[in-house]
Wavefront OBJ file of the C-alpha trace (Angstrom):
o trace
v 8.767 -146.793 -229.032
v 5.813 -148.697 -227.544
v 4.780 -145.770 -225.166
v 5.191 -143.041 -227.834
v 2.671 -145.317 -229.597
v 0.658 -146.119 -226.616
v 0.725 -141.988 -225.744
v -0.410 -141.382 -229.548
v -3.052 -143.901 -229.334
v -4.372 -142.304 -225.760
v -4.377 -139.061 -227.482
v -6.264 -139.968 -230.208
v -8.841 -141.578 -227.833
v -9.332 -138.591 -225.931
v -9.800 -136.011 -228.669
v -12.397 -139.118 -230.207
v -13.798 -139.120 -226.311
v -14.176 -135.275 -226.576
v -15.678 -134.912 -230.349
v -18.328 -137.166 -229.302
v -19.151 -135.926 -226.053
v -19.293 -132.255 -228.207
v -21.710 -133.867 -230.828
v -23.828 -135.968 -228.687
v -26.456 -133.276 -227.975
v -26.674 -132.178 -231.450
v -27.317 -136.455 -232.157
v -29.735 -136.274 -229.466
v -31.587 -133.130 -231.064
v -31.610 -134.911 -234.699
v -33.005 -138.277 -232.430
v -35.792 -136.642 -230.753
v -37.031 -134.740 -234.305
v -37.662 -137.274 -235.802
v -39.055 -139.387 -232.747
v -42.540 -139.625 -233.129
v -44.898 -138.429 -230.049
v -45.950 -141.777 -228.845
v -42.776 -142.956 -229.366
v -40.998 -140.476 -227.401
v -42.059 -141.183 -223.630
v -42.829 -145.031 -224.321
v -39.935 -146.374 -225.737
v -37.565 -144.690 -222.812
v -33.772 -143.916 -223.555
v -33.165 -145.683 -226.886
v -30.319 -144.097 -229.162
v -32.901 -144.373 -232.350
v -36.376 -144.460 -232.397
v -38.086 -147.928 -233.325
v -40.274 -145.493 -236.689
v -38.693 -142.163 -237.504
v -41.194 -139.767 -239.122
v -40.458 -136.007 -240.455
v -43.945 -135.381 -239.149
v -42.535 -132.872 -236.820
v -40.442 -131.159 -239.699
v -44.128 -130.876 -241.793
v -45.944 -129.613 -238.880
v -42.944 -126.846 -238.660
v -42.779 -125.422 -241.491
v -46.729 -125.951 -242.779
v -48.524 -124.845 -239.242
v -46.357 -123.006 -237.436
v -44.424 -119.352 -237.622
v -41.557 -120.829 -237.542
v -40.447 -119.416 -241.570
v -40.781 -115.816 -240.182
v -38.595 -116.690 -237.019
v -36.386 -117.855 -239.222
v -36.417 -114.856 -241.859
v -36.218 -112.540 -239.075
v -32.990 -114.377 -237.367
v -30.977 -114.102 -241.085
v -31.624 -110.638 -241.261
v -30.782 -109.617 -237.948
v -27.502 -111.417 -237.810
v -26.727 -110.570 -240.971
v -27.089 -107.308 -240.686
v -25.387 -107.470 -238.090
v -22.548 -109.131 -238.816
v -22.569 -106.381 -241.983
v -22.675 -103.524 -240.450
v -20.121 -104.590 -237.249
v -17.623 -106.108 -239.346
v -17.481 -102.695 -241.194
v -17.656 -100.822 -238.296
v -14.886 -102.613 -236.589
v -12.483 -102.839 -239.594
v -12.794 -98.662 -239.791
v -12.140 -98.162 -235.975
v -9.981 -101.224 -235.687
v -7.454 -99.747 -238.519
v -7.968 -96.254 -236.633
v -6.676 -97.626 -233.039
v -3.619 -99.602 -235.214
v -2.148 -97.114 -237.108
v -3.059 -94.161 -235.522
v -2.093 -91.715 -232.297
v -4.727 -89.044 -231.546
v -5.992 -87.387 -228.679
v -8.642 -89.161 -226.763
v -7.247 -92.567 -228.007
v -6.664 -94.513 -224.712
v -9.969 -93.043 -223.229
v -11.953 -94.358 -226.267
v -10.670 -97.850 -226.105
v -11.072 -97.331 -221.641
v -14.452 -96.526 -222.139
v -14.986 -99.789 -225.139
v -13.719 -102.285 -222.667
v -15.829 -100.734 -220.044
v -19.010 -101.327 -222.223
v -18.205 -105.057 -221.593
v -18.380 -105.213 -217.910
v -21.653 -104.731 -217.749
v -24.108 -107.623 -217.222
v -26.961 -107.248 -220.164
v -29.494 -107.909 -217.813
v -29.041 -104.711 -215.753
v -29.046 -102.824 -219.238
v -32.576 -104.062 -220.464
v -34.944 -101.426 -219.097
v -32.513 -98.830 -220.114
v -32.013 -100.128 -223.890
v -35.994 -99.800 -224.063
v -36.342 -96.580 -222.334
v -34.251 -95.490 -224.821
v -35.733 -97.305 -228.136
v -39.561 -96.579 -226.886
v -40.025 -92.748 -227.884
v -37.920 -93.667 -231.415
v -40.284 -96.472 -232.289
v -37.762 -99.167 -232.398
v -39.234 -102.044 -229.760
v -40.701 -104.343 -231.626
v -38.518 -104.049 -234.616
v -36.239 -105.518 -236.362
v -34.212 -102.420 -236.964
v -34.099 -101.895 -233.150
v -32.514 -105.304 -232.659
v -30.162 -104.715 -235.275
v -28.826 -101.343 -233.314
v -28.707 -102.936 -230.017
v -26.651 -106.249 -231.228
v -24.391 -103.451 -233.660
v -23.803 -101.774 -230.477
v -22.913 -104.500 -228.006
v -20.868 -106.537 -230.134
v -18.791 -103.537 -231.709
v -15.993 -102.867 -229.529
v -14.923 -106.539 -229.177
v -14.815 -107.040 -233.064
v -12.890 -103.488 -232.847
v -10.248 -104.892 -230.676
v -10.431 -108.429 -232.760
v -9.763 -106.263 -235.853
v -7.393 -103.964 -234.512
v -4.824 -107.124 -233.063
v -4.859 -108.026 -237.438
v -4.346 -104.734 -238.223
v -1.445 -105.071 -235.555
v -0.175 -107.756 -237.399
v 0.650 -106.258 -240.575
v 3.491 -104.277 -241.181
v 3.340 -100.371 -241.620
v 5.907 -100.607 -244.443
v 3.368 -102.072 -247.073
v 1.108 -98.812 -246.758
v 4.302 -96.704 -246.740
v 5.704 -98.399 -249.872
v 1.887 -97.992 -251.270
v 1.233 -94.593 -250.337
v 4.842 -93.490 -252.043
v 3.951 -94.959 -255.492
v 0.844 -92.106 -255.187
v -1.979 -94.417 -253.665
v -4.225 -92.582 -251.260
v -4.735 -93.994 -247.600
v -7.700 -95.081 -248.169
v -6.411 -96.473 -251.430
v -3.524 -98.578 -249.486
v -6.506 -99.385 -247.218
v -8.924 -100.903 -249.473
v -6.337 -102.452 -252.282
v -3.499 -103.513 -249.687
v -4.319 -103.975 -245.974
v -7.969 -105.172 -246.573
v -7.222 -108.375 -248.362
v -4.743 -109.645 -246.134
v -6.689 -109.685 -242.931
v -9.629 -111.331 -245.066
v -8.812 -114.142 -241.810
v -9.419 -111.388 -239.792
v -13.163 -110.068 -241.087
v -14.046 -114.110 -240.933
v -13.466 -114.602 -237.572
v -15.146 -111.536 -237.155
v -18.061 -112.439 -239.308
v -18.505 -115.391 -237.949
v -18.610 -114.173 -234.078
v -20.974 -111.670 -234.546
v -23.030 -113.733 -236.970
v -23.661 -116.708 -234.422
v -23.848 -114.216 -231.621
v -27.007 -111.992 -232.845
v -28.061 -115.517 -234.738
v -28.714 -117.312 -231.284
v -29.149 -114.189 -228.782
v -32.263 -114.523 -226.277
v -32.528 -112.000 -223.973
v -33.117 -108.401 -226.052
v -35.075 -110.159 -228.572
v -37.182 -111.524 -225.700
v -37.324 -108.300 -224.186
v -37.769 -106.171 -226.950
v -39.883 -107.773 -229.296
v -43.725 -108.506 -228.415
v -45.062 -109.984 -231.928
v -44.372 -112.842 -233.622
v -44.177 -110.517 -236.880
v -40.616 -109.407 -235.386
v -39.568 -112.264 -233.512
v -36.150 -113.992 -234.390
v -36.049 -118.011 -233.829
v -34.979 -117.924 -230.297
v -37.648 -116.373 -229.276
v -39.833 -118.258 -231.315
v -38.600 -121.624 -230.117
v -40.287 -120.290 -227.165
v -43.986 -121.085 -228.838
v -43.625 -124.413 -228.410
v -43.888 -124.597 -224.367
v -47.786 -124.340 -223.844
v -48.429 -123.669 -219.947
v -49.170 -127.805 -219.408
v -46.352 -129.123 -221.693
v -43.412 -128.801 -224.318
v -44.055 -130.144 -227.851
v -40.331 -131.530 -227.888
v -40.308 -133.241 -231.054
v -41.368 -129.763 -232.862
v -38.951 -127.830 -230.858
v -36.162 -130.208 -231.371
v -37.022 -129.882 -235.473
v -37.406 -126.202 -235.572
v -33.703 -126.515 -233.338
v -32.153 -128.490 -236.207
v -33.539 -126.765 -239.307
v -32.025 -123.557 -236.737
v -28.734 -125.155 -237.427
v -28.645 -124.976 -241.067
v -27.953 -121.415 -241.833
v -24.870 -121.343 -239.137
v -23.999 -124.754 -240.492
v -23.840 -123.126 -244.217
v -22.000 -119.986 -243.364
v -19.592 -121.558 -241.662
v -18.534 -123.479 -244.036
v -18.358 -120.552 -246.860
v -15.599 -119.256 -244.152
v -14.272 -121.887 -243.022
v -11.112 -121.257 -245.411
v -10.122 -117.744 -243.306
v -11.712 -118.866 -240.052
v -9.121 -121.377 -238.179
v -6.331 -119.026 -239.714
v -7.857 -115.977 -238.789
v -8.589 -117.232 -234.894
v -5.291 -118.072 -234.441
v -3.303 -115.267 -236.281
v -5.621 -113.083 -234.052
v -4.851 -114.282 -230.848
v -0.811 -113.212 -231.174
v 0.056 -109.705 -231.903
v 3.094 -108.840 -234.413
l 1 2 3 4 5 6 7 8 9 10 11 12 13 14 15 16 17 18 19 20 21 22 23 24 25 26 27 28 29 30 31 32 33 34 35 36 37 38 39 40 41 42 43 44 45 46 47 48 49 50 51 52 53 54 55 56 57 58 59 60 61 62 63 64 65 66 67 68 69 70 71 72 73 74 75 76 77 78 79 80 81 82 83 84 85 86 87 88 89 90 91 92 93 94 95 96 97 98 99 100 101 102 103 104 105 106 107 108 109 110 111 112 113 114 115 116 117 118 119 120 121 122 123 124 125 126 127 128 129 130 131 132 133 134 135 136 137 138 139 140 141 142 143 144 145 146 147 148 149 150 151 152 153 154 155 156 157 158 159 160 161 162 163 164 165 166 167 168 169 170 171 172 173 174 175 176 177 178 179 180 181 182 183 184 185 186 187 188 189 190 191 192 193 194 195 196 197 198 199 200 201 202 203 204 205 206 207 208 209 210 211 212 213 214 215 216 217 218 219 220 221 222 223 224 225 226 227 228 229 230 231 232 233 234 235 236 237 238 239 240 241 242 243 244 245 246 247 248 249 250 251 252 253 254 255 256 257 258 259 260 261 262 263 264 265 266 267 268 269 270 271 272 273 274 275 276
């Protein structure tokens, strides 16, 4: 009995030990927001600074671009996470419940897509978007993270799809329902788990991406946030304190949608990681 409680007590202390050492940067990005710039260098490693201002948080959102970074990032990964999550659901059904000719080549050809390291695809994507008028746009973003992020929420979709048996859109399409019908009314509803995870890994993957939207956009009239943290590095020094702010007010939409999912999310991870 006393090591079963010693072993539950160790346990405990270890998943404590982790959740903090997981949370301590966010702490440490709340800390230095609100740190003001005197304060910052002076007072040397403290775990709270002597005066907190929101100083930093004014200066943000009053004098800086930071509200169109941030407009810019919500509709880009929503968008996004829109237009992928319906695109997946379609071709993740498809590959499920469906043999056709071409199949195994399409989903060959999806998994090569992800081999590929995003850096060596750069000057291609903007060859490509250039003539179209698409750098330096929103819309062009929006194609680019659609396209990348696609076939893994395909094959994320299709292991749900997987998951359900055949016998409920049998039963369905008997009584007189269309596919479609048995689709939208039947199947749809019970991998809502499913279209949250989805959601929310395409959602916090075009929210925080860096590299196209570095690459592709040139004004700060299209820039998302993570580019636009980028404004805050002058060529002498970094304005932490702003930067750290604009970091945490960053947080808030992920934060939000998160928790609107958070009822499908944990179930629809783990129901998607077995098949059947």
């Amino acid at each position: 009995m006393t090591m079963s409680i010693l072993l539950t007590i160790a346990h405990r202390l270890a998943i404590l030990a982790y959740v903090v050492f997981a949370l301590f940067p966010l702490y440490w990005l709340l800390k230095v927001s609100v740190t003001p710039n005197d304060l910052l260098y002076s007072e040397g490693v403290r775990m709270w600074p002597s005066h907190a201002t929101l100083e930093h948080y004014r200066y943000v959102l009053e004098n800086s671009a930071f509200p169109i970074f941030f407009r810019n990032s919500l509709i880009v990964a929503g968008s996004t996470a829109l237009a992928v999550t319906l695109i997946s659901s379609l071709s993740g059904y498809a590959l499920s419940r469906f043999v056709f000719r071409g199949k195994y080549a399409v989903v060959a050809l999806m998994l090569i897509t992800q081999m590929f390291p995003l850096v060596m695809l750069v000057a291609p994507i903007f060859k490509m978007l250039s003539p179209l008028g698409l750098t330096n746009s929103l819309t062009g973003l929006i194609i680019v993270y659609t396209a990348f992020n696609v076939p893994f929420a395909t094959f994320l979709m299709q292991s749900f799809f997987d998951g359900i048996p055949r016998d409920l859109e049998d039963a369905a399409m008997i009584d007189g329902a269309s596919r479609f019908t048995a689709f939208r009314q039947i199947i749809l509803p019970l991998t809502l788990p499913g279209i949250a995870a989805t959601l929310g890994f395409v959602f916090t993957a075009a929210w925080s991406e860096l590299l196209f939207a570095l690459m592709l956009i040139s004004g700060n009239d299209s820039a998302t946030f993570p580019v636009g943290l980028l404004t805050f590095v002058s060529k002498f020094s970094v304005d932490f304190g702003q930067m750290m702010a604009a970091g945490v007010m960053a947080l808030v939409p992920a934060c939000l949608f998160f928790l609107l999912i958070q009822r499908y999310l944990v179930q629809g991870l783990t129901a998607g990681a077995v098949k059947g």
